[in-house]
N, C-alpha and C positions, 0 to 999 in steps of 0.2 A: 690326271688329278694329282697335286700335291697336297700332304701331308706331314705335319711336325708327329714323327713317334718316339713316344712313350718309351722307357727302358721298363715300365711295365708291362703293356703292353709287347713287348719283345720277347720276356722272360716268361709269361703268359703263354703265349705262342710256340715259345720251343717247349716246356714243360707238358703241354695237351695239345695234340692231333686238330683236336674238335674245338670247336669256335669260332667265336670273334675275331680272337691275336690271332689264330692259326691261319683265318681269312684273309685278315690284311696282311701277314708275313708274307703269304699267297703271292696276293695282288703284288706284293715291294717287290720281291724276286721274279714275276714275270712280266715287270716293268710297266704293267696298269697304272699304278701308283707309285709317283717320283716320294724321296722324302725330302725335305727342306731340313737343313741344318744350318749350325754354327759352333764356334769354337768349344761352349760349353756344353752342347748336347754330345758330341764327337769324343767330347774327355769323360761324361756319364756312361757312354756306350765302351770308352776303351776302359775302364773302370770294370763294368760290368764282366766283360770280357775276360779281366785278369782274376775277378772274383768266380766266376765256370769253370774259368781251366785249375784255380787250384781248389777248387771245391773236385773237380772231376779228379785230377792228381790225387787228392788226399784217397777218396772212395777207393781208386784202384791201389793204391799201399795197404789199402784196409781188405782189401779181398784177396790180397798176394796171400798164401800160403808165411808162417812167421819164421825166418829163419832160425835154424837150431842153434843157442847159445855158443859157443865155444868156450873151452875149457877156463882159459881168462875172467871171462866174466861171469860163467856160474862157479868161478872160487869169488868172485870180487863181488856178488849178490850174497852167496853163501856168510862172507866174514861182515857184510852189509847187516844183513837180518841178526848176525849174532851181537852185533854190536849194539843194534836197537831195541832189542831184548834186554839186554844190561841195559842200556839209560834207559829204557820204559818209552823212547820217542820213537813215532813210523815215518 
């Protein structure tokens, strides 16, 4: 069988186990179901792909532990906040 798929259908599927997407992803990767493409479905999909990996990137900077300041920049926050204090702007 072939089929044109969805980048919702895709995003569906990796998102939830269970279902529909997760069925046909199924079927695509053990080759039951060919997909049909072209130039524009191929650049939605490498699209998609660059929007996962930095959507996944960002999450793991956000669960890293935050590194401790160094000396430099909590004087250069410190004289920051004091100076915003005087003009009244944040």
């Amino acid at each position: 069988m072939k089929i044109v798929l969805d980048t919702n259908v895709v995003v569906s599927g990796l998102l939830q186990a269970q279902g529909n997407p997760a069925q046909v992803l199924s079927l695509v990767l053990s080759g039951v179901i060919q997909i049909c493409h072209d130039e524009r479905i191929l650049a939605e999909f490498e699209t998609l792909a660059r929007f996962i990996k930095c959507t996944t990137l960002t999450r793991e900077r956000e669960d890293q532990p935050k590194q401790k300041q160094t000396e430099p920049e909590t004087k250069f926050k410190t004289a920051q906040k004091k100076t915003q204090s005087r003009t009244g702007s944040q």
